[in-house]
Residue frames as qw, qx, qy, qz and C-alpha x, y, z in Angstrom:
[[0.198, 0.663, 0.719, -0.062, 48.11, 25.69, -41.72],
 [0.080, -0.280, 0.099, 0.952, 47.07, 28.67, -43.83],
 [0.282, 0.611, 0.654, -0.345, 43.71, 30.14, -44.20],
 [0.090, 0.101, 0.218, 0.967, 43.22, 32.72, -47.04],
 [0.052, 0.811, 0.425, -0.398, 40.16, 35.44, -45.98],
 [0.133, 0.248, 0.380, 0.881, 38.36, 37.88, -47.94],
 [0.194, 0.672, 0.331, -0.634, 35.90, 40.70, -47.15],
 [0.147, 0.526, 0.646, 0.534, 33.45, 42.20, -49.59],
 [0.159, -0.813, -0.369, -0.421, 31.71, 45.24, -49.69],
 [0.305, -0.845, 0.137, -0.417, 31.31, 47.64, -46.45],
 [0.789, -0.561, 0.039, 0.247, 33.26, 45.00, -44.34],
 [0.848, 0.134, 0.030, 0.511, 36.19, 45.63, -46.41],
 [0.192, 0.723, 0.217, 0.627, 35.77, 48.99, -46.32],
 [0.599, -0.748, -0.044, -0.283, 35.13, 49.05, -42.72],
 [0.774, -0.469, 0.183, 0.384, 38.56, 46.95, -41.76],
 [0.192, -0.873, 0.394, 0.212, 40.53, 48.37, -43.95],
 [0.261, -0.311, 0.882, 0.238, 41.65, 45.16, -45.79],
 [0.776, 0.197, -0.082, -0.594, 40.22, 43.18, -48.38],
 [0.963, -0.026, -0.259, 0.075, 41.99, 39.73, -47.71],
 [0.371, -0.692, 0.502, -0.361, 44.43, 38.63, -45.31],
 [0.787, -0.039, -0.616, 0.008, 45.59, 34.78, -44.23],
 [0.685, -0.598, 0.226, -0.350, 45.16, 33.14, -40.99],
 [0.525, 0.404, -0.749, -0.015, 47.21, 30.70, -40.20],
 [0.220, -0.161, -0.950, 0.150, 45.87, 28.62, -37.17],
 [0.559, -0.029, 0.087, -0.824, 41.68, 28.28, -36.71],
 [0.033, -0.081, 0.935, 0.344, 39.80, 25.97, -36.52],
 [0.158, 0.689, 0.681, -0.191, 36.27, 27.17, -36.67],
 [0.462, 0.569, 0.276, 0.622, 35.27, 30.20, -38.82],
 [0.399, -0.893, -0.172, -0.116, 34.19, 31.96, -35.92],
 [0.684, -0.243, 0.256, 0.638, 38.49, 31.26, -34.97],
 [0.514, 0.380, 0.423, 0.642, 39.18, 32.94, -38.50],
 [0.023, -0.852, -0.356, -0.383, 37.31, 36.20, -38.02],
 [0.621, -0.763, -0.067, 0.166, 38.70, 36.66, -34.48],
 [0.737, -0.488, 0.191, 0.428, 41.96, 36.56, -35.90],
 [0.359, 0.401, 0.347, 0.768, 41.74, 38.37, -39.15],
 [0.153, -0.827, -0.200, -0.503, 39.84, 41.29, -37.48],
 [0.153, 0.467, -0.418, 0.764, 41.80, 41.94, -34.06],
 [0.188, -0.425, -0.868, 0.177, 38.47, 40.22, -32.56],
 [0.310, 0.018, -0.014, -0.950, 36.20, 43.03, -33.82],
 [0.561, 0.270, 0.652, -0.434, 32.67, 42.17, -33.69],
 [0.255, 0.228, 0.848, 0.405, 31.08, 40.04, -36.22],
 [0.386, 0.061, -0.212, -0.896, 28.20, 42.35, -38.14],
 [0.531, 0.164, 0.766, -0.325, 24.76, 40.66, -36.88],
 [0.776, 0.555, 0.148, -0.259, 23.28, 38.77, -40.11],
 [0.009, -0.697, 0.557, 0.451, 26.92, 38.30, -41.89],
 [0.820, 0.446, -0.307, -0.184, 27.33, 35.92, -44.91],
 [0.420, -0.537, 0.728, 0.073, 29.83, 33.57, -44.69],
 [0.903, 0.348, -0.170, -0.186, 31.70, 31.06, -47.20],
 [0.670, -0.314, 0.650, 0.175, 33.99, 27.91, -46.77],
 [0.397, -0.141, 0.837, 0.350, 35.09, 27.16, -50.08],
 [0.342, 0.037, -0.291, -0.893, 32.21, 29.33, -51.92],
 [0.483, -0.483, -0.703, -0.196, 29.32, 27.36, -49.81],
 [0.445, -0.717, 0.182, -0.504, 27.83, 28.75, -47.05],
 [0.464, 0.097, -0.714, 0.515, 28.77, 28.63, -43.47],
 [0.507, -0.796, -0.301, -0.139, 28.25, 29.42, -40.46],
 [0.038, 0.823, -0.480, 0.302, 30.77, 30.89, -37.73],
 [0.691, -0.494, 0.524, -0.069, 31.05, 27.44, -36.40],
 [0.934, 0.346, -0.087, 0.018, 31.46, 25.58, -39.60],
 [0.711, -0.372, 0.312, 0.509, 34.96, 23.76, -39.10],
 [0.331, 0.829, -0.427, -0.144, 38.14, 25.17, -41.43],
 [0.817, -0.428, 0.305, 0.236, 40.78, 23.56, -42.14],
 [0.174, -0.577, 0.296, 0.741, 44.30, 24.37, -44.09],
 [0.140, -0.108, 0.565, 0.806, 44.11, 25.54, -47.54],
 [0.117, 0.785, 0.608, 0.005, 40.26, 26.64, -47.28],
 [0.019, -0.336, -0.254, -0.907, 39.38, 29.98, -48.74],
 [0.263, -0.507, -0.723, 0.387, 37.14, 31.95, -46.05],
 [0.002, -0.380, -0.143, -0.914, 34.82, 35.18, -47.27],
 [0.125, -0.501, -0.779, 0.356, 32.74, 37.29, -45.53],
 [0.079, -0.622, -0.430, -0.650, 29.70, 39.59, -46.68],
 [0.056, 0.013, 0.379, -0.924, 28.16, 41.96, -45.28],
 [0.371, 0.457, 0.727, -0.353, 24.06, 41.76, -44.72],
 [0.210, 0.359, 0.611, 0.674, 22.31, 41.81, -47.88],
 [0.153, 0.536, 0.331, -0.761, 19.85, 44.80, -47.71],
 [0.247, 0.261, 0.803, 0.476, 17.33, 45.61, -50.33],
 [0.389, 0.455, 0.510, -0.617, 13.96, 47.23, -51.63]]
């Protein structure tokens, strides 16, 4: 199994990486834990499965593509 992860914006900035592959998950919430060292998740994060949203439970599975934003902020 092999996930490929990407970060955008301040997360990427913040870990230090801007992609990375998992290689066994099976929830995104699985993915995050194991591409970040099991840093906390930023409350509000984006998330995509295959450029559709997610959630941190949506299933994975191999050869998905798995990003994560950072809250959108505005004014």
């Amino acid at each position: 199994m092999s996930i490929q992860v990407k970060f955008f914006a301040s997360l990427r900035e913040s870990l230090g990486q801007s992609d990375t592959i998992v290689e066994q998950a099976s929830t995104v919430a699985d993915v995050w834990a194991q591409a970040t060292d099991s840093a906390a998740a930023p409350k509000n994060m984006l998330v995509a499965v295959n450029l559709d949203y997610a959630t941190m439970q949506s299933q994975v599975a191999d050869g998905d593509e798995v990003a994560f934003f950072p809250p959108v902020t505005g004014g």
